[in-house]
MILUM-205040 format. One record per atom (N, C-alpha, C, O): residue in three letters; x, y, z. Coordinates in steps of 0.1 Angstrom, whole numbers, plus 5000, padded with zeros to 4 digits. Layout:
ALAXYZ/...
END
This chain:
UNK194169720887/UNK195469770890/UNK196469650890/UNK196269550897/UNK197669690882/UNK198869570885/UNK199569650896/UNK199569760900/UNK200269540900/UNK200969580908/UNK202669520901/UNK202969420894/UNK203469640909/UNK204869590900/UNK205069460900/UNK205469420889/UNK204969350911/UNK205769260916/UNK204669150901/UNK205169050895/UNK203469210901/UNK202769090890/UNK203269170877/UNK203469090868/UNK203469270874/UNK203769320858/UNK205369240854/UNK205669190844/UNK206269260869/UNK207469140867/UNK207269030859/UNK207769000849/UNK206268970866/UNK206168840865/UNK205468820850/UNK205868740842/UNK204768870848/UNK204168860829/UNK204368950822/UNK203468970813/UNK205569060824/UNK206269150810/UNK206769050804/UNK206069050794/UNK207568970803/UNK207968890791/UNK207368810784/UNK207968760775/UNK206168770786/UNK204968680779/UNK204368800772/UNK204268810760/UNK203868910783/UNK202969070773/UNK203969080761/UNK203669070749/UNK205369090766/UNK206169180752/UNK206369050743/UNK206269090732/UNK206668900744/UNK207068850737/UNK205468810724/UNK205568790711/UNK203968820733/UNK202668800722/UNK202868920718/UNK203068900706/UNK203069080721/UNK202969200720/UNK203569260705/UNK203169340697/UNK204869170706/UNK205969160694/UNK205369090684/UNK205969130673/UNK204368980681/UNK204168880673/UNK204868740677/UNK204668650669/UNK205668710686/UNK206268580692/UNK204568510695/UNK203468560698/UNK205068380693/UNK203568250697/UNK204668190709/UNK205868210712/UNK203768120714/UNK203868020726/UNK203267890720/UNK202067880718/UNK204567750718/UNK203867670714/UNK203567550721/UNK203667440717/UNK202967610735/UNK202167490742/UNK200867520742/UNK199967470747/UNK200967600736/UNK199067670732/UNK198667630719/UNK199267650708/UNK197467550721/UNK197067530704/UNK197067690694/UNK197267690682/UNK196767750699/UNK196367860693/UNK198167930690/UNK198667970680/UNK198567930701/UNK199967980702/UNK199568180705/UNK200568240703/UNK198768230706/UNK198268310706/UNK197868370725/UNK197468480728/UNK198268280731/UNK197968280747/UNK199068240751/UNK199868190743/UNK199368280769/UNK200368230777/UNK199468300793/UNK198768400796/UNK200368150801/UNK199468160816/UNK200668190820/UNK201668140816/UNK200368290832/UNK201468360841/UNK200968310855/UNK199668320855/UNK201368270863/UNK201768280881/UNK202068400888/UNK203268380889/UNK201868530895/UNK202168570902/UNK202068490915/UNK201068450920/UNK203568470921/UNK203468390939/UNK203568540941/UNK204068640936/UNK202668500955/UNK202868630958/UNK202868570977/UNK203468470978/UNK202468610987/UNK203168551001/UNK202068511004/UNK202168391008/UNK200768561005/UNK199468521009/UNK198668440998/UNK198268331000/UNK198268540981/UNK197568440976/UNK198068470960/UNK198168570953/UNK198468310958/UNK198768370939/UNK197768410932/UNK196568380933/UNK198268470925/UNK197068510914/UNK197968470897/UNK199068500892/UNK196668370893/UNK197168370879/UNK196468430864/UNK195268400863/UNK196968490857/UNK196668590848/UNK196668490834/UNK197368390835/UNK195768500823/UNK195668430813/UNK195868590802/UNK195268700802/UNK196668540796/UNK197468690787/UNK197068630774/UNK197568530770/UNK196268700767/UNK196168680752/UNK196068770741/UNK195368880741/UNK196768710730/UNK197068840719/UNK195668810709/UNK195268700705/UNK194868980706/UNK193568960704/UNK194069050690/UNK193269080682/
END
């Protein structure tokens, strides 16, 4: 389950691989790492277009 405050935080990485946009600090360009801070424990999400 996401929770709103993490879907915030990596809808624009999901829509921008989702559309066909690359990320080009990724060799592949094909991935992007998100941070949810969250108050107790971050959680980081690794998003990739398959």
């Amino acid at each position: 389950m996401v929770l709103p405050s993490a879907w915030r935080a990596i809808y624009h990485n999901v829509k921008a691989l989702g559309y066909g946009g690359t990320h080009p600090y990724h060799e592949e360009g094909n991935l992007a790492v998100n941070c949810c801070t969250g108050e107790l424990r971050p959680v980081v999400f690794k998003i990739e277009k398959l």
